[in-house]
PQR file with spaces between the fields and no chain letter, atoms N, CA, C, O and H, PARSE charges and radii, in Angstrom:
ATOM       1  N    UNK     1      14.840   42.845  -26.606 -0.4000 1.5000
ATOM       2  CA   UNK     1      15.427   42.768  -25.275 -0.0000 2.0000
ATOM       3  C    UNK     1      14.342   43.114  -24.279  0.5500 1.7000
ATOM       4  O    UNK     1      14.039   44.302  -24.174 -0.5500 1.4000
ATOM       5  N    UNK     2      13.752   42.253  -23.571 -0.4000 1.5000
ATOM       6  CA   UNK     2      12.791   42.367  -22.706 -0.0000 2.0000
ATOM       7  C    UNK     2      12.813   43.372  -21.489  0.5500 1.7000
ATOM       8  O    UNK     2      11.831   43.937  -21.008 -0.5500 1.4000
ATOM       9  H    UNK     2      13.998   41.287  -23.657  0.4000 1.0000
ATOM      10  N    UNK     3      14.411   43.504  -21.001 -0.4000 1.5000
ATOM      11  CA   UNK     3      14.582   44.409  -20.257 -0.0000 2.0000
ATOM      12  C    UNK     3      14.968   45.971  -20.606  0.5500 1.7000
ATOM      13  O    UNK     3      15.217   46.810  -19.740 -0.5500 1.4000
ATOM      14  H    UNK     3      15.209   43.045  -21.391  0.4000 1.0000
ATOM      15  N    UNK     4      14.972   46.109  -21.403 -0.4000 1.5000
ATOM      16  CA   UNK     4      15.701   47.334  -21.761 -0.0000 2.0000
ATOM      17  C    UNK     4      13.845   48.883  -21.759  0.5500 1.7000
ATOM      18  O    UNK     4      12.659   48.967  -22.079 -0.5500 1.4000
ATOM      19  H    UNK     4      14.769   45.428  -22.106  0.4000 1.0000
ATOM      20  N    UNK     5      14.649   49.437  -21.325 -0.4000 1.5000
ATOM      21  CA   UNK     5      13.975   50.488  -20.648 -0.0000 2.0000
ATOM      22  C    UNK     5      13.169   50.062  -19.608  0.5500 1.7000
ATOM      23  O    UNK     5      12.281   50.911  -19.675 -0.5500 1.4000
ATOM      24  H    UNK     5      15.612   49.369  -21.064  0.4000 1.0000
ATOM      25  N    UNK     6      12.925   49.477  -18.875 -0.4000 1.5000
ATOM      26  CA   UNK     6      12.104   49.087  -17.701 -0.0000 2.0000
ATOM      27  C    UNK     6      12.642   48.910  -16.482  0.5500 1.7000
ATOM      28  O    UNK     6      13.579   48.128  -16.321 -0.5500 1.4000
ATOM      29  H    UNK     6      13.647   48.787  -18.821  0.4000 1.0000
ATOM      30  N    UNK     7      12.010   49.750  -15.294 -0.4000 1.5000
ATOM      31  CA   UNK     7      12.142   49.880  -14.307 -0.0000 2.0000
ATOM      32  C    UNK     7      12.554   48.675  -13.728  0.5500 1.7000
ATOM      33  O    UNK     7      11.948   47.692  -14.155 -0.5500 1.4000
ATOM      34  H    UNK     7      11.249   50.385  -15.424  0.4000 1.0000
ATOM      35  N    UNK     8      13.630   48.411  -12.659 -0.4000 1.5000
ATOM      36  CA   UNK     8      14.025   47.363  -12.116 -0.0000 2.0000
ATOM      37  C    UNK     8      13.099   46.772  -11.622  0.5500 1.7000
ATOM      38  O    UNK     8      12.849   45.604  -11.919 -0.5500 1.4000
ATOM      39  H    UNK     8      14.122   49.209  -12.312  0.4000 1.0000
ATOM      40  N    UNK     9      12.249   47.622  -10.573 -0.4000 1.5000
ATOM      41  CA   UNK     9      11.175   46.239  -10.021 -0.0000 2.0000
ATOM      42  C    UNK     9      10.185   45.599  -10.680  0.5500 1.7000
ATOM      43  O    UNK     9       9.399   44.764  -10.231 -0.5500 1.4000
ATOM      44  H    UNK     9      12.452   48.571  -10.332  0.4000 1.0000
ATOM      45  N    UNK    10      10.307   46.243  -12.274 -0.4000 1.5000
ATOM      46  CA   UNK    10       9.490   45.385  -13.375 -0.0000 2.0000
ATOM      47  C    UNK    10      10.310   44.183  -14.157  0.5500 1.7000
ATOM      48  O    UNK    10      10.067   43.200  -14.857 -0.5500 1.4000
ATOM      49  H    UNK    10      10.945   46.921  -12.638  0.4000 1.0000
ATOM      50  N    UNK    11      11.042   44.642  -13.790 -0.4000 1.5000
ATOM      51  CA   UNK    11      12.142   43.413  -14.643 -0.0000 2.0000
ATOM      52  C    UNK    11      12.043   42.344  -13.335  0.5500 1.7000
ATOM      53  O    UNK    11      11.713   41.171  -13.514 -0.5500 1.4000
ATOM      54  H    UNK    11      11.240   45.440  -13.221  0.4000 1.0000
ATOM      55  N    UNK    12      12.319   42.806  -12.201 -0.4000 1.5000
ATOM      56  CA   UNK    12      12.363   41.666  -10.954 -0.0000 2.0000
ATOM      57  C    UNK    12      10.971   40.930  -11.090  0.5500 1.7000
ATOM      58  O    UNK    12      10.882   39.752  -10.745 -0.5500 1.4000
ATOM      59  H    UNK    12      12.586   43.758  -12.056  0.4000 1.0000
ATOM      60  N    UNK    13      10.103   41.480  -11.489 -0.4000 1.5000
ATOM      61  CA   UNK    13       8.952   41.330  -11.152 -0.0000 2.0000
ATOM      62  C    UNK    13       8.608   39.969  -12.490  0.5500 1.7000
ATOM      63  O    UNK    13       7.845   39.049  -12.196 -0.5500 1.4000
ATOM      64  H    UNK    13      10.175   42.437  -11.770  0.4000 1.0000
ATOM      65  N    UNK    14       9.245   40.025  -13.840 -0.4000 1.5000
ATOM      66  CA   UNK    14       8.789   39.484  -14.831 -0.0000 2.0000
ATOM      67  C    UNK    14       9.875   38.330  -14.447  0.5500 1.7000
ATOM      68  O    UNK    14       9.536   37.149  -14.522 -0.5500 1.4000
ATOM      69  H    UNK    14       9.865   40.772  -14.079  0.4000 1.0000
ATOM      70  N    UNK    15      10.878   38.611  -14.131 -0.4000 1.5000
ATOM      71  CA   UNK    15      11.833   37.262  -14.058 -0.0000 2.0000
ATOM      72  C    UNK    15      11.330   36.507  -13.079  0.5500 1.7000
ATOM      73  O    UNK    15      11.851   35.409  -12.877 -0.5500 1.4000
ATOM      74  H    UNK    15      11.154   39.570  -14.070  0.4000 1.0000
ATOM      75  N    UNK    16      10.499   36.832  -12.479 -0.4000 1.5000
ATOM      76  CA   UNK    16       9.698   35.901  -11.053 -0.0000 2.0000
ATOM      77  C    UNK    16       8.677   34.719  -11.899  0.5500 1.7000
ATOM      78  O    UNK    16       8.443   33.511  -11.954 -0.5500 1.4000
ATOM      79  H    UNK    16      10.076   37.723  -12.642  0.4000 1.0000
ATOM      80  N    UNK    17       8.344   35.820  -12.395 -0.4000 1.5000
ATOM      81  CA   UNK    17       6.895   35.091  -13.260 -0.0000 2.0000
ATOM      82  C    UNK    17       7.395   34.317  -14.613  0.5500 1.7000
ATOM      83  O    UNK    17       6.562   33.586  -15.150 -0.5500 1.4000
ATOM      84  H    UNK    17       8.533   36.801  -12.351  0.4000 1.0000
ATOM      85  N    UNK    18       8.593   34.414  -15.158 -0.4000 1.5000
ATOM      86  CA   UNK    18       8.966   33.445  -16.272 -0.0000 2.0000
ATOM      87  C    UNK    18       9.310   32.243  -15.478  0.5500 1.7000
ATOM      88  O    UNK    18       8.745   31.167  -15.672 -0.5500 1.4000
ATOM      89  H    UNK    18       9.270   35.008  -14.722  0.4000 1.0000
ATOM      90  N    UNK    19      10.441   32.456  -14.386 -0.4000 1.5000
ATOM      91  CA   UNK    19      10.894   30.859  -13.874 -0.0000 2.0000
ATOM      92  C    UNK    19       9.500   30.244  -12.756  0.5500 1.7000
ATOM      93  O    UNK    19       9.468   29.118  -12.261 -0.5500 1.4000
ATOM      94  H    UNK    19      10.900   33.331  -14.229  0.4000 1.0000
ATOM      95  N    UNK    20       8.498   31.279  -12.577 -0.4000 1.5000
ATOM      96  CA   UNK    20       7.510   30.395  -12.348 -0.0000 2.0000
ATOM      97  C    UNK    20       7.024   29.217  -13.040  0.5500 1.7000
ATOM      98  O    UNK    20       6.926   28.028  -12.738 -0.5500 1.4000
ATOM      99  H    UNK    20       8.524   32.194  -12.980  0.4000 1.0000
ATOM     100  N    UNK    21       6.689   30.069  -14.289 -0.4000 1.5000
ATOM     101  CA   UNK    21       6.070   29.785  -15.364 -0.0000 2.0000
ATOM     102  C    UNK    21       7.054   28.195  -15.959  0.5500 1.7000
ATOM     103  O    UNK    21       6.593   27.054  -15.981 -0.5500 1.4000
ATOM     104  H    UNK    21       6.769   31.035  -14.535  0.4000 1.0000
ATOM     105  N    UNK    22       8.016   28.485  -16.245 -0.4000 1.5000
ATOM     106  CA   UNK    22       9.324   27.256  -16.300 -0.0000 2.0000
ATOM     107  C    UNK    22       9.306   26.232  -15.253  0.5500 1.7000
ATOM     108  O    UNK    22       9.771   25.114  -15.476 -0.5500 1.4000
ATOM     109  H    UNK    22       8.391   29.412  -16.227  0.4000 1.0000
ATOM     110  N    UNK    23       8.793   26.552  -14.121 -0.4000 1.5000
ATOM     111  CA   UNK    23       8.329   25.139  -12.941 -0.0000 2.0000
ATOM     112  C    UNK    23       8.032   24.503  -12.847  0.5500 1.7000
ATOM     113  O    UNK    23       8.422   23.358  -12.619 -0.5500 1.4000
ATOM     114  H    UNK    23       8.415   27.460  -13.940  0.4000 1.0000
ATOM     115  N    UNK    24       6.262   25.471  -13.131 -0.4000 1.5000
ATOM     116  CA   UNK    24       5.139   24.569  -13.132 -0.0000 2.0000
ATOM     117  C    UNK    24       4.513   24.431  -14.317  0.5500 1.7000
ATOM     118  O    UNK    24       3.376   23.964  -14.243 -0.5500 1.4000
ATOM     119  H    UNK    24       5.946   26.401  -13.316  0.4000 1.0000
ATOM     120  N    UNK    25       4.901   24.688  -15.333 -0.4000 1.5000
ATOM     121  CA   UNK    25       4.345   24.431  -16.691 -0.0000 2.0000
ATOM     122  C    UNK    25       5.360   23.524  -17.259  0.5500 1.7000
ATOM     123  O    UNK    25       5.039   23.031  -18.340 -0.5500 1.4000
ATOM     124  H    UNK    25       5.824   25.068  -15.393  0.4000 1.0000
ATOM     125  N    UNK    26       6.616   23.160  -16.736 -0.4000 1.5000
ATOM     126  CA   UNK    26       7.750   22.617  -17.391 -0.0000 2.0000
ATOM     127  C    UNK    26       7.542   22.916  -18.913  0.5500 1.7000
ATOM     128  O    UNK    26       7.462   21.969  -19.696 -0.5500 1.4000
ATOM     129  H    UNK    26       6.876   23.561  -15.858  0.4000 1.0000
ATOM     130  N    UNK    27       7.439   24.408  -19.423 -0.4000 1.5000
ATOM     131  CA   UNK    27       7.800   24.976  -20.563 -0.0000 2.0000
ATOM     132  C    UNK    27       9.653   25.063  -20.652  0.5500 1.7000
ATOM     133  O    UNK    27      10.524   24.833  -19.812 -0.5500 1.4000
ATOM     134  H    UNK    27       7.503   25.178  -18.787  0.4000 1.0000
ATOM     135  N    UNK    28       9.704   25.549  -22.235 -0.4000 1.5000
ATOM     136  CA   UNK    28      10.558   26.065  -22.507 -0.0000 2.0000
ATOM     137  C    UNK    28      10.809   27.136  -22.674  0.5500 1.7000
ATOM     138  O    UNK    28       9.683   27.448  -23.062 -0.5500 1.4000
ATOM     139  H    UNK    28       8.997   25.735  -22.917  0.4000 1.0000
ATOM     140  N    UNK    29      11.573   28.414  -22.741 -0.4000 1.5000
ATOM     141  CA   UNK    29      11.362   29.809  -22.843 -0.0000 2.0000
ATOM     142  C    UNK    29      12.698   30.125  -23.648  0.5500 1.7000
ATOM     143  O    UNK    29      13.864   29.961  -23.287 -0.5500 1.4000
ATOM     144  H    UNK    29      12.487   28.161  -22.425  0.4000 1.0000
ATOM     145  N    UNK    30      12.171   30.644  -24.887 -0.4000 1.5000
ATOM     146  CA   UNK    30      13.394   31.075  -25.810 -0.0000 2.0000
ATOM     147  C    UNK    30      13.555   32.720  -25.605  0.5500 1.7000
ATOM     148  O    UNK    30      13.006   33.595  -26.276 -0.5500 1.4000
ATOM     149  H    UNK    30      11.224   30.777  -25.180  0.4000 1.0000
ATOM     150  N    UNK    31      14.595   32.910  -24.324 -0.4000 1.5000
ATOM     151  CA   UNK    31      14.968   34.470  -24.643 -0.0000 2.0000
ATOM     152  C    UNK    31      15.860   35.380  -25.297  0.5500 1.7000
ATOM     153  O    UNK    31      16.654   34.781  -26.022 -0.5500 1.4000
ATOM     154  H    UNK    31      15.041   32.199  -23.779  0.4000 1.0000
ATOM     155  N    UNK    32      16.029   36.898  -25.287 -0.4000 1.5000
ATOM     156  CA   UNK    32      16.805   37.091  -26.214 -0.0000 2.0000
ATOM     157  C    UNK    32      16.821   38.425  -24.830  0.5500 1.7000
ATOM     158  O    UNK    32      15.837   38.976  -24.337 -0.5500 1.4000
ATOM     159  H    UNK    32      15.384   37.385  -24.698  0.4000 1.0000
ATOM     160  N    UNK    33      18.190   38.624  -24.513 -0.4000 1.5000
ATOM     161  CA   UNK    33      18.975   39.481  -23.269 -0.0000 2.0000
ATOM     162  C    UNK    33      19.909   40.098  -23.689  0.5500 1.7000
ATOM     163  O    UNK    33      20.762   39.476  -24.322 -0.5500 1.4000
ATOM     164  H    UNK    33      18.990   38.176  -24.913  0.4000 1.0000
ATOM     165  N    UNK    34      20.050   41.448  -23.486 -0.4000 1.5000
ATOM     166  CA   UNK    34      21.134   42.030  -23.507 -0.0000 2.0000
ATOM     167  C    UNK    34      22.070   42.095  -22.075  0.5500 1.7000
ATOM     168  O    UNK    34      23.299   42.029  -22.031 -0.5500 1.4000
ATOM     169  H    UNK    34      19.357   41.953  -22.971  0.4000 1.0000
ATOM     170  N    UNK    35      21.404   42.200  -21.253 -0.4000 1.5000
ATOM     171  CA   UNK    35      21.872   42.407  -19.348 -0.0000 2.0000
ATOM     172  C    UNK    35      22.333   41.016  -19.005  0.5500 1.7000
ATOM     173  O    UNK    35      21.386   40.331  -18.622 -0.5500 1.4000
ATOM     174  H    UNK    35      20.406   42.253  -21.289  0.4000 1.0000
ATOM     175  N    UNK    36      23.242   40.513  -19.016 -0.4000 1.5000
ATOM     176  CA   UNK    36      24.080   39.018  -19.054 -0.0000 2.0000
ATOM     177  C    UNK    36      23.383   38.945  -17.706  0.5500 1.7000
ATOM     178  O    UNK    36      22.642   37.962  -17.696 -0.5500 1.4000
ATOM     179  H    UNK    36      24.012   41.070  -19.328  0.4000 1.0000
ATOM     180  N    UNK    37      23.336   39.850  -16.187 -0.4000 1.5000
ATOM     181  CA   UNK    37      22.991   40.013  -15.331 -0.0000 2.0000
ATOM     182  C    UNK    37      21.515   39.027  -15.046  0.5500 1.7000
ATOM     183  O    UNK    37      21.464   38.085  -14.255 -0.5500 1.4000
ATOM     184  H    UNK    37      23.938   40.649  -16.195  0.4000 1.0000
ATOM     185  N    UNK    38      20.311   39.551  -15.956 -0.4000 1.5000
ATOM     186  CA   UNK    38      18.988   39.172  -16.125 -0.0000 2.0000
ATOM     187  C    UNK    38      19.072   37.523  -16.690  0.5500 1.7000
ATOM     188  O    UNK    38      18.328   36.579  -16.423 -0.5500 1.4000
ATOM     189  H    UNK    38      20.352   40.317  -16.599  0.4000 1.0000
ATOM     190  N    UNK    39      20.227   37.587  -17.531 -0.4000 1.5000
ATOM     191  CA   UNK    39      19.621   36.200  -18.396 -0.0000 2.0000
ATOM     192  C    UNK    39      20.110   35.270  -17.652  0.5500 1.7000
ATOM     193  O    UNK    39      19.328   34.341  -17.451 -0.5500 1.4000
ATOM     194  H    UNK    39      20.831   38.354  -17.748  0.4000 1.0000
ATOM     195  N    UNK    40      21.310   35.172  -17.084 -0.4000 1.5000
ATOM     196  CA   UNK    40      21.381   34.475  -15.540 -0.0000 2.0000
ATOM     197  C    UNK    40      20.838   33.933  -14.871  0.5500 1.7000
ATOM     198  O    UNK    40      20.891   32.732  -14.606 -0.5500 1.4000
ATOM     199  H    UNK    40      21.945   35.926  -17.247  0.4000 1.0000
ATOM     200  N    UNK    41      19.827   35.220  -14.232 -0.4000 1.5000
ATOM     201  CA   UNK    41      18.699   35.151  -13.426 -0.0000 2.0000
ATOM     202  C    UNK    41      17.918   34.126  -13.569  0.5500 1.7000
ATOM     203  O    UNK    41      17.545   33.403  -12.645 -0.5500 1.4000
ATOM     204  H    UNK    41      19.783   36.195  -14.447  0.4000 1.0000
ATOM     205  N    UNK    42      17.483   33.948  -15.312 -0.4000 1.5000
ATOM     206  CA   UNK    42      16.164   33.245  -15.534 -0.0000 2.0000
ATOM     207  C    UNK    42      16.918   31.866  -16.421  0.5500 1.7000
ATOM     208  O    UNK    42      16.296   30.806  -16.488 -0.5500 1.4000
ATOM     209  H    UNK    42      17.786   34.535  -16.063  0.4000 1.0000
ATOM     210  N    UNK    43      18.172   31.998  -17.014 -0.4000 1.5000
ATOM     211  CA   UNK    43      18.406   30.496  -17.957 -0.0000 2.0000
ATOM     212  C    UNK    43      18.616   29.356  -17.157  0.5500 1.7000
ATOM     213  O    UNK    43      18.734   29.787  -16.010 -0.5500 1.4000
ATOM     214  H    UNK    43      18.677   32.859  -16.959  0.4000 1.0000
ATOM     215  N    UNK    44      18.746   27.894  -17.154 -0.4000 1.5000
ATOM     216  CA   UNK    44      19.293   26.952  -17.273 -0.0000 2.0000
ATOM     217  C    UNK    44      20.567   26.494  -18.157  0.5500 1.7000
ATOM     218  O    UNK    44      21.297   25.528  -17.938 -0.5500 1.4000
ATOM     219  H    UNK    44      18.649   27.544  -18.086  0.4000 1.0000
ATOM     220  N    UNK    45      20.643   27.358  -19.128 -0.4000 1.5000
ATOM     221  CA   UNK    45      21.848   27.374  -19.969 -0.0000 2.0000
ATOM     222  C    UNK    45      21.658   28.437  -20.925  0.5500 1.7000
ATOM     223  O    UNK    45      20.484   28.650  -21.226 -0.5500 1.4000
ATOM     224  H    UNK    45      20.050   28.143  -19.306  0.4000 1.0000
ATOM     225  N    UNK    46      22.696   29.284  -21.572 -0.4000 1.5000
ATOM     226  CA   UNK    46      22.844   30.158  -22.342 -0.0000 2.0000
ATOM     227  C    UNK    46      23.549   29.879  -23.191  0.5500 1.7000
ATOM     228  O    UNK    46      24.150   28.807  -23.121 -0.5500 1.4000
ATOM     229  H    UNK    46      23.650   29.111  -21.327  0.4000 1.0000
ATOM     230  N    UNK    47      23.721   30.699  -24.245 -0.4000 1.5000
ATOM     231  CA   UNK    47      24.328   30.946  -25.958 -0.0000 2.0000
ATOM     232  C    UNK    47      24.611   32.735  -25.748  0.5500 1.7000
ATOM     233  O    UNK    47      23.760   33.594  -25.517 -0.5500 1.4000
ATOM     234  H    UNK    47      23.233   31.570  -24.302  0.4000 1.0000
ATOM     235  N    UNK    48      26.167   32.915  -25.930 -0.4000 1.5000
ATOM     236  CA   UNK    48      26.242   34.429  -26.557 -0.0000 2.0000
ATOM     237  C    UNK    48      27.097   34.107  -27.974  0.5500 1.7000
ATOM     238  O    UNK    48      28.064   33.449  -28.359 -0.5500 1.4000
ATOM     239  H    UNK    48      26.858   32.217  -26.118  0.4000 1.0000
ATOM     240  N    UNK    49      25.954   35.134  -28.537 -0.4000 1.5000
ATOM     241  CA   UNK    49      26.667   35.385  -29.915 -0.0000 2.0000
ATOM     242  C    UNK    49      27.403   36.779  -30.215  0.5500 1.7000
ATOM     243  O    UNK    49      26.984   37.875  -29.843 -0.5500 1.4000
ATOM     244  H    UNK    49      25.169   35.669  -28.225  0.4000 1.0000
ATOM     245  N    UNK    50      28.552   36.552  -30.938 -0.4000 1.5000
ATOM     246  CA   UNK    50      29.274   37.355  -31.376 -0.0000 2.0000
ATOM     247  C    UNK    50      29.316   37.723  -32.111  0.5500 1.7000
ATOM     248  O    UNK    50      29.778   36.668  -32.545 -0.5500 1.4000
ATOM     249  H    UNK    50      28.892   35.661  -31.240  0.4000 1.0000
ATOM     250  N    UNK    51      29.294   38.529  -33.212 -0.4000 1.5000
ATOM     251  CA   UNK    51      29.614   38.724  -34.804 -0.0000 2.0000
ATOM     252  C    UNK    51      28.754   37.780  -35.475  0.5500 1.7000
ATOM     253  O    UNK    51      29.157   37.093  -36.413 -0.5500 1.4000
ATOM     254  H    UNK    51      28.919   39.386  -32.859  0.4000 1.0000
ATOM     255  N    UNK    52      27.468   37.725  -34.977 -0.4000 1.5000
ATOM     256  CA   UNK    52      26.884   36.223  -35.385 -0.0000 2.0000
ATOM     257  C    UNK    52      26.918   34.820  -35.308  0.5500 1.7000
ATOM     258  O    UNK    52      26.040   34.015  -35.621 -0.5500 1.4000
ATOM     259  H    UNK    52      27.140   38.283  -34.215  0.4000 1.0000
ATOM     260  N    UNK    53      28.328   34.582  -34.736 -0.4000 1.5000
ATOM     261  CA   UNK    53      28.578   33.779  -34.244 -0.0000 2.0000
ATOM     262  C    UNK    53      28.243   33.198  -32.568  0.5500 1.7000
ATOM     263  O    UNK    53      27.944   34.043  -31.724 -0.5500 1.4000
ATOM     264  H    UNK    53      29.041   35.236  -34.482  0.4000 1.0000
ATOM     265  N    UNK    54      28.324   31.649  -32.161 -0.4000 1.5000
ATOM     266  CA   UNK    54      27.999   31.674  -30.777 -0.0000 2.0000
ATOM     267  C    UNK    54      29.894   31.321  -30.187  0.5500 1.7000
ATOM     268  O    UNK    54      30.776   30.578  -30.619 -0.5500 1.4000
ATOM     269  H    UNK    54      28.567   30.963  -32.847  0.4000 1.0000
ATOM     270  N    UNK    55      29.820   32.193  -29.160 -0.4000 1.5000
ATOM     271  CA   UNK    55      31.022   32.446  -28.546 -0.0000 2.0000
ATOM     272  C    UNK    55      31.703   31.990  -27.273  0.5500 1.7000
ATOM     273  O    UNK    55      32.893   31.956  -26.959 -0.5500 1.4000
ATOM     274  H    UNK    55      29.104   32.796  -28.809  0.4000 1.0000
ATOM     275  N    UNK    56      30.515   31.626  -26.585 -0.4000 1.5000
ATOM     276  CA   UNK    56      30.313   30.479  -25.755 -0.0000 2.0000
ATOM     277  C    UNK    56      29.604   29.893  -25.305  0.5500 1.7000
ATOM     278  O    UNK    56      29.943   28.924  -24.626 -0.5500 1.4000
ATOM     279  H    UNK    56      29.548   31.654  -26.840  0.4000 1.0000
């Protein structure tokens, strides 16, 4: 979980620089979020899994 223990304006700060990065590189970025909040921020589309399962 990329965010977990890190100061908010470091997390603001990295989600700037991934959907940069997603712009102008037209990459793909496989993340893994616990803060539904953050992954928001940065997806085009999401997957939550449940029990191992994907849930929606």
């Amino acid at each position: 979980f990329f965010s977990l223990g890190l100061a908010p304006v470091i997390v603001d700060d990295l989600i700037e620089i991934i959907v940069k990065l997603r712009k102008e590189r037209g990459i793909s970025i496989l993340l893994v979020e616990q803060d539904v909040k953050v992954a928001l921020d940065i997806a085009d589309r999401g997957y939550v899994l449940e029990a191992g399962a994907v849930s929606i």
